[in-house]
C-alpha positions in Angstrom: 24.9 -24.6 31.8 27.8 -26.5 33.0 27.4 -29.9 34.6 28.9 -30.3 38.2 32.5 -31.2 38.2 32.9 -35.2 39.0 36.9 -35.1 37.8 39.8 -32.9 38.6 42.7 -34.1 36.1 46.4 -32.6 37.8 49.1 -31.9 35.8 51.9 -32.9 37.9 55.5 -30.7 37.4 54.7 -27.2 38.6 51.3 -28.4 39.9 52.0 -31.0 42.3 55.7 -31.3 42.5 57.5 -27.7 42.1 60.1 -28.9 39.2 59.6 -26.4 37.3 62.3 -24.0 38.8 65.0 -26.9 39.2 64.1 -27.8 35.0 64.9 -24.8 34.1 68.5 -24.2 35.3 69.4 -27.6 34.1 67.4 -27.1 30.2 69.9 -23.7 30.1 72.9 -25.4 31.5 72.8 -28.2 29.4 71.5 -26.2 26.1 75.0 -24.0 26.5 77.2 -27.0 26.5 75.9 -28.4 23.6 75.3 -25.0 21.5 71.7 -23.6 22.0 72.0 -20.7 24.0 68.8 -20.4 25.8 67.3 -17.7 28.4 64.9 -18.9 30.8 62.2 -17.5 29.3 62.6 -19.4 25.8 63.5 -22.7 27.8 59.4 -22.4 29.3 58.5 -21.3 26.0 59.7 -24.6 24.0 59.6 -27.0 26.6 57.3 -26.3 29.6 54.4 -29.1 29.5 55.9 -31.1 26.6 56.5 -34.5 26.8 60.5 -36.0 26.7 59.6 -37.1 23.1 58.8 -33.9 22.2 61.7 -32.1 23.5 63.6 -35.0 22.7 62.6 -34.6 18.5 62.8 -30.4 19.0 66.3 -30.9 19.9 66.7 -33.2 17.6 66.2 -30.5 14.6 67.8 -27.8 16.2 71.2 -29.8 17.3 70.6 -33.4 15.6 69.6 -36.5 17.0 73.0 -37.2 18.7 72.7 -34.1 20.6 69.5 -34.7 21.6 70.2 -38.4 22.6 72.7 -36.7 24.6 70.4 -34.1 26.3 68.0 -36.5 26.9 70.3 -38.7 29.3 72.2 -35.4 30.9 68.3 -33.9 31.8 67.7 -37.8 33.6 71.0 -37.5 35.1 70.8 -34.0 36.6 67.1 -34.4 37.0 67.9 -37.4 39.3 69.7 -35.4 41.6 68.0 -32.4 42.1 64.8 -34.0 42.8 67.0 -36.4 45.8 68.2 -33.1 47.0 65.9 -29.8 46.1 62.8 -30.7 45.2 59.9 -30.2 47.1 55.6 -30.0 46.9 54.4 -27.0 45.6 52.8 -24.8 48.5 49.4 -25.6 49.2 48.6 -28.4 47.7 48.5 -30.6 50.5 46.1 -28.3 51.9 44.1 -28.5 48.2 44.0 -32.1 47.8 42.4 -32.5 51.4 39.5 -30.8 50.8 38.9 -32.4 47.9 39.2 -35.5 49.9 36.9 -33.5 52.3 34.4 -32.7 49.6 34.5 -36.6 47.9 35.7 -35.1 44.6 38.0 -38.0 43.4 40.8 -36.8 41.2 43.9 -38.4 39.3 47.3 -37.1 37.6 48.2 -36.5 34.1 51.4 -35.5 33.3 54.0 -35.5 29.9 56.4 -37.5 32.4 57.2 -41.3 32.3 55.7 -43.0 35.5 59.7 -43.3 36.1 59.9 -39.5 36.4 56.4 -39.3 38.6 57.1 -42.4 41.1 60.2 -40.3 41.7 59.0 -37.2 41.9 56.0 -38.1 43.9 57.7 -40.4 46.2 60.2 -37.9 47.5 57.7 -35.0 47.8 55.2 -37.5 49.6 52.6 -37.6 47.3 52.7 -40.8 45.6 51.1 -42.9 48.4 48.0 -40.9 48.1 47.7 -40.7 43.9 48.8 -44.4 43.0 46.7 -46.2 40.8 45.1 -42.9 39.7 48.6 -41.8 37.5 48.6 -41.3 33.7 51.5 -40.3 31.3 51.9 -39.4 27.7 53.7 -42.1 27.3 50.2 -44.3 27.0 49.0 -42.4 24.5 50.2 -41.6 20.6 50.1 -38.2 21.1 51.6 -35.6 24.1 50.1 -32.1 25.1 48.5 -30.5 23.6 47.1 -32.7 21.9 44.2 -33.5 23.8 44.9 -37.7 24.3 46.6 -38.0 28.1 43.5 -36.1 29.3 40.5 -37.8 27.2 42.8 -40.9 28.3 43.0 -40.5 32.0 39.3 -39.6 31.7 38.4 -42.7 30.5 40.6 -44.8 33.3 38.9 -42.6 35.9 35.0 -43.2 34.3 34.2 -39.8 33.4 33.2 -37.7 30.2 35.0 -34.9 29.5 32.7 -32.6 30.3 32.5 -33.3 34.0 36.2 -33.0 34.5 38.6 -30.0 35.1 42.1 -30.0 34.4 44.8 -28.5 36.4 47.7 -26.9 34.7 50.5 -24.3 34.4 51.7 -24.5 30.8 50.3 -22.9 27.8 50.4 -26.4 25.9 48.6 -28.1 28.8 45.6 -25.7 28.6 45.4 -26.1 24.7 45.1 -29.4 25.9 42.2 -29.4 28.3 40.4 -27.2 25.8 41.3 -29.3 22.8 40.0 -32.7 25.0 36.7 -30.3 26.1 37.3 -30.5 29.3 37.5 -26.9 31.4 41.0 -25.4 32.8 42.2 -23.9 35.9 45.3 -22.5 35.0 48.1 -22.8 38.0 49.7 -18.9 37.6 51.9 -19.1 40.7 54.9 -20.8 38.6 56.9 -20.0 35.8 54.0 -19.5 32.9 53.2 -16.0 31.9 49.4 -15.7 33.4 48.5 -14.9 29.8 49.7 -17.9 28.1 47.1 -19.6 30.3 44.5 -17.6 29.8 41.5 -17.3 27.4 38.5 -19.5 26.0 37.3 -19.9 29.2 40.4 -20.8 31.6 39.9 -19.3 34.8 43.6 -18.4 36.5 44.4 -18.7 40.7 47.4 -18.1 41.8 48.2 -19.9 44.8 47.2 -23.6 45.3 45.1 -22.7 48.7 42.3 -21.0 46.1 42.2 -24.2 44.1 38.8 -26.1 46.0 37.0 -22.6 45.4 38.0 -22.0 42.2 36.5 -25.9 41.3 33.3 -25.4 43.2 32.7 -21.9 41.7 32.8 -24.2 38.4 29.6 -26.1 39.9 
């Protein structure tokens, strides 16, 4: 039997903060100028939920580590700008984390993102004020998603055991890691990930963030 849910872990870029759409144009933009040709389907295949190191070393095979070096600083740059100008919370979620507040289920963010990225992110979507202090990113830990290290980490910042907490997510590699850390999954299929990349061993899938405080108290 499952214990009652004391943690909800959010991923933050297509949870929290709709990025998602806005990463994708730039990942293909910049991919054709410096010689991977890639359809937006392939760019959330390799990249969604990976960490900038990740991305950063799987360019690095594919075009060198110049190239990637170079990738790296034009995704910052564009990045930058489209967050000043496009970005904003993903629907609902406002809504969501009230009634958590409502219910007193405490949660905290985990993302593949530098706290650079998330202050910014956050901060322009008006999120930040309400999550600081409660923010964890793979770049605290050896290992990104899905490896299962940012979540066991933010778990232990927060006080909990693993198998009180739930994590949030919409990429395939951000599952892996929930299950990996043995923590359960919700799995976030109103973005850009095929519903079954998130699915199986257990995840259970909503689809728009208004469902979310059900889905966590159907958990127990």
């Amino acid at each position: 039997m499952n214990k009652p849910v004391e943690l909800v872990i959010f991923d933050c870029d297509g949870v929290l903060v709709d990025t998602e759409r806005l990463a994708v144009h730039m990942q293909i933009e910049i991919g054709a100028d410096l010689g991977w040709i890639l359809t937006p389907e392939e760019v959330v295949d390799h990249f969604m939920g990976k960490s900038e190191a990740s991305v950063h070393a799987m360019v690095a095979a594919r075009l060198g580590t110049r190239s990637a070096d170079v990738w790296h600083e034009r995704n910052r740059a564009m990045h930058k700008v489209a967050i000043d100008t496009e970005l904003t919370a993903v629907e609902g979620v406002v809504e969501a984390l009230d009634a958590l507040d409502a219910d007193g289920l405490p949660y905290c963010v985990a993302s593949s993102g530098p706290h650079e990225k998330m202050r910014h992110t956050l901060g322009r979507t008006g999120l930040w004020d309400r999550l600081e202090g409660r923010i964890y990113s793979a770049t605290e830990v050896p290992r990104g998603k899905p490896a299962p290290d940012l979540f066991l980490h933010a778990a232990r910042g927060m006080g909990c055991a693993p198998e009180v907490c739930v994590v949030v997510e919409d990429s395939q590699y951000g599952v892996q890691a929930a299950r990996a850390a043995g923590m359960r999954s919700l799995g976030f299929a109103g973005g850009l990930s095929p519903a079954a990349w998130l699915a199986g061993e257990g995840t259970v899938l909503f689809d728009h963030m208004r469902e979310l405080p059900d889905a966590i108290r159907a958990l127990g």
